[in-house]
matplotlib code that plots the C-alpha trace (Angstrom):
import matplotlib.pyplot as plt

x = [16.9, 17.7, 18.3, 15.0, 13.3, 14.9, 14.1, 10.2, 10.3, 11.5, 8.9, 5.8, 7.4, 7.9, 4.2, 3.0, 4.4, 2.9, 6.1, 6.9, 8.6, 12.5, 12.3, 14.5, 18.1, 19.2, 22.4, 24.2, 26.4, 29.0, 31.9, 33.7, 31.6, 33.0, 33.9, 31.3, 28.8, 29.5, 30.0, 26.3, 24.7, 26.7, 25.7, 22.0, 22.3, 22.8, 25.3, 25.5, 27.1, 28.6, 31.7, 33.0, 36.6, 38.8, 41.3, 39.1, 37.1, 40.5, 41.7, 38.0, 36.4, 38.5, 38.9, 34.7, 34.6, 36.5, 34.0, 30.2, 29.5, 27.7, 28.9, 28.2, 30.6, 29.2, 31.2, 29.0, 32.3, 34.3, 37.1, 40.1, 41.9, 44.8, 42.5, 41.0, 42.0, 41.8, 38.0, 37.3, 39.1, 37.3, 33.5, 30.8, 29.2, 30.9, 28.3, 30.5, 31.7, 31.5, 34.3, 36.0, 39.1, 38.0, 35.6, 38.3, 40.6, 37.9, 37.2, 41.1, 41.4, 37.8, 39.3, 42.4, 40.7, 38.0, 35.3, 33.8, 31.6, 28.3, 28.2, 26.1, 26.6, 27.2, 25.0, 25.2, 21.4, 21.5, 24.7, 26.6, 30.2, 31.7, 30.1, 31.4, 28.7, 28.0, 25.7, 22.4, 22.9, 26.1, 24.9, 23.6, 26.7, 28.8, 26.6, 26.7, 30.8, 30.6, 28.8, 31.6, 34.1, 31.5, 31.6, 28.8, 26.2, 23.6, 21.9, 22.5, 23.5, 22.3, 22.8, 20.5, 21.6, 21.4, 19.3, 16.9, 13.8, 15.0, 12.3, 13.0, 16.1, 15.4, 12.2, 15.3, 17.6, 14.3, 14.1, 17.7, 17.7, 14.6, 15.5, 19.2, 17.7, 18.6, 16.9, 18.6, 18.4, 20.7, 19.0, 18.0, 19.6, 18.9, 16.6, 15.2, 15.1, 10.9, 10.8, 13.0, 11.5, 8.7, 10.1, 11.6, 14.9, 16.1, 19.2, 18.8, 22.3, 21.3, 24.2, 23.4, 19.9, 21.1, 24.3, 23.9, 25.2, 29.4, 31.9, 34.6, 36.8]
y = [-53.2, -54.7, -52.2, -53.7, -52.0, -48.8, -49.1, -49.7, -46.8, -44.3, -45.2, -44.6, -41.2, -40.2, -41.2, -39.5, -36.7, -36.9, -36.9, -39.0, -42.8, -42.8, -38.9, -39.5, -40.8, -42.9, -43.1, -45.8, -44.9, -46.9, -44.9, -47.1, -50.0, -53.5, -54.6, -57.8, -55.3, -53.2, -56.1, -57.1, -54.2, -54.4, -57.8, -56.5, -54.5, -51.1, -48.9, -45.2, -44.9, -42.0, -41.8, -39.4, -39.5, -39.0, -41.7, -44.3, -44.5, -44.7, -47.9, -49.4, -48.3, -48.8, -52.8, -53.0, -50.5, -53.8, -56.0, -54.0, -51.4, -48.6, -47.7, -43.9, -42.2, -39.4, -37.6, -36.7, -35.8, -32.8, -31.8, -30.6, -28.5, -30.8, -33.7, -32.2, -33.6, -36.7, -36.3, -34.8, -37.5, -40.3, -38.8, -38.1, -36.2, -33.7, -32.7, -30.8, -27.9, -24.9, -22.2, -20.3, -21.5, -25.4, -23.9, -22.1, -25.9, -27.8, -25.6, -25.5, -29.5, -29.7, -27.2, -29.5, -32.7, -30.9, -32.7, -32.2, -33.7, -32.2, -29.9, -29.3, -26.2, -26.9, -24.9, -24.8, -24.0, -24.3, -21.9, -23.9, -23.3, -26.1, -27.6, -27.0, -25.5, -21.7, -19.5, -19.3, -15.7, -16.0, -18.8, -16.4, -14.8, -18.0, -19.8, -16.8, -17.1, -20.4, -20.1, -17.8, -20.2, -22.9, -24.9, -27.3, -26.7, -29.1, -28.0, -27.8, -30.0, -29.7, -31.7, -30.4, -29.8, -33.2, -31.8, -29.9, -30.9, -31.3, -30.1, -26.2, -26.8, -29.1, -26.0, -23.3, -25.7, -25.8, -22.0, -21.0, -23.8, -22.3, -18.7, -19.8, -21.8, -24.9, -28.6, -30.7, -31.0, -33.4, -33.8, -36.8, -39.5, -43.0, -41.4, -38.3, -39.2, -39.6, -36.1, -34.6, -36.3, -34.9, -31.2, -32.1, -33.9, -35.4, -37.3, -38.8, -40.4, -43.6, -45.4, -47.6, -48.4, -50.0, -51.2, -51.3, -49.8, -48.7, -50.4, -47.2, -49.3]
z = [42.4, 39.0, 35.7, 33.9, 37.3, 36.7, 33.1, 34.0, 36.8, 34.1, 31.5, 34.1, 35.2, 31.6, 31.1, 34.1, 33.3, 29.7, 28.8, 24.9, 25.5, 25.1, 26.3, 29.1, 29.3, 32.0, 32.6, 34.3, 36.8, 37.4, 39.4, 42.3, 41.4, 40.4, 36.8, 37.1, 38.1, 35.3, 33.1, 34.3, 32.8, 29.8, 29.7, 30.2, 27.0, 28.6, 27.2, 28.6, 31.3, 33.5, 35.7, 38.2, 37.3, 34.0, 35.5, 36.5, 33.3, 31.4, 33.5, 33.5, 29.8, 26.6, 27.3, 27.8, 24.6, 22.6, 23.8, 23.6, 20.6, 21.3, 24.7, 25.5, 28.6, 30.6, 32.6, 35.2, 38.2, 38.3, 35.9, 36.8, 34.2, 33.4, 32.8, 30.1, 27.0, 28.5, 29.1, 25.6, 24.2, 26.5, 26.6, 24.7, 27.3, 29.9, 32.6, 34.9, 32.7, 36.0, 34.9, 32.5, 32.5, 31.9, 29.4, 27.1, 27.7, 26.5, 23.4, 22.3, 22.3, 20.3, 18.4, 17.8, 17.1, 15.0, 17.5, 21.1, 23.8, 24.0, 27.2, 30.5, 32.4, 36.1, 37.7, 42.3, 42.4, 46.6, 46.3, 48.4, 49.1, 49.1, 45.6, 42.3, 39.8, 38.9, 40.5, 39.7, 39.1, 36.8, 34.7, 32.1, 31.5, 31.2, 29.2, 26.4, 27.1, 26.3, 23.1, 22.3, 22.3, 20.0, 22.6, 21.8, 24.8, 25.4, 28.4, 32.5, 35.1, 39.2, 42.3, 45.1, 48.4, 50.4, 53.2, 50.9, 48.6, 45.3, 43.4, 43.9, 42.4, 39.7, 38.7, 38.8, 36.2, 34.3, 33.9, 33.3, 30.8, 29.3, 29.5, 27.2, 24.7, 26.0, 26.0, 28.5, 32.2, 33.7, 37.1, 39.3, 40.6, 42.8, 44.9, 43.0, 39.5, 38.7, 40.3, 38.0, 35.5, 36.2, 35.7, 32.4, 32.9, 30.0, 31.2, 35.3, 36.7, 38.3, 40.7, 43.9, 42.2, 39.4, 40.5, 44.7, 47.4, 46.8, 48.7, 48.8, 50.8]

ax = plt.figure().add_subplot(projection="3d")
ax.plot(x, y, z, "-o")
ax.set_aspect("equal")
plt.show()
């Protein structure tokens, strides 16, 4: 499926959803995939893109950031700790932002630099063990502590449980979001995303559609 499909499949959702043109961003995916696919999109005239990892956006992104203006990087992976000023320096976007201790980082090198990446909370909506993301029941609480610190919140982040229908989950983002003041909902990807646009996602991370399938080797 090419980009200018993706493109098309976003505007009817946001129009059946009576949702304004342009409401939804749709970002590009592009972690583990080749540099002539990537160059492809570029080439395609999109330029917001997320990644899953700080050091694989450093050795693929600042020579494509010489070449197209505009680019936008979402990190839309987890964080570890000690990658942290790495990622506020890299992103404009962290989606992945799940604990305290990453949260107080993150504010001391915005802090430092005197700017920051807008933020999404992480949030585990199917509770699931083995996932990064704060419980639905603690998100509250961290979001206020994260407010605290100025860290510049923009809204939540979710990845349903793969065996599960999404749309629970991406209703539950909705009213955390909703109950804190917050506008964006990053939820929806290659297979989810006009569902979640239909229950007010304002940023959908879009891989294998846009790009194809990974080859992880």
């Amino acid at each position: 499926m090419s980009l200018e499909e993706i493109r098309d499949r976003v505007a009817k959702a946001e129009a059946e959803a009576g949702r304004a043109p342009g409401a939804v961003t749709l970002i590009a995916v592009s972690k583990v995939q080749p540099l002539e696919r990537v160059e492809a999109v570029l080439e395609a005239g999109h330029r917001i893109f997320g990644e899953n990892k700080v050091q694989e956006a450093q050795g693929k992104w600042p020579a494509f950031m010489e070449r197209f203006e505009g680019v936008e990087l979402h990190l839309v992976g987890p964080l570890q700790s000690n990658k942290s000023r790495a990622a506020v320096e890299l992103f404009d976007a962290i989606h992945s932002l799940d604990r305290i201790k990453l949260a107080r980082r993150l504010a001391d090198h915005a802090q430092e630099r005197g700017a920051c990446p807008e933020m999404f909370v992480q949030v585990n909506t199917g509770e699931e063990p083995q996932k990064a993301g704060v419980l639905p029941a603690d998100a509250d609480a961290f979001i206020a502590e994260c407010r605290a610190m100025d860290l510049p919140l923009r809204g939540l982040m979710c990845i349903p449980p793969l065996d599960e229908t999404p749309a629970p989950h991406f209703a539950l983002l909705g009213k955390i979001a909703a109950r804190n003041g917050l506008e964006g909902l990053s939820m929806g990807m290659s297979g989810d995303f006009e569902q979640a646009i239909a229950l007010g996602a304002t940023h959908v991370r879009v891989g294998s559609a846009i790009f194809g399938e990974r080859d992880y080797g």
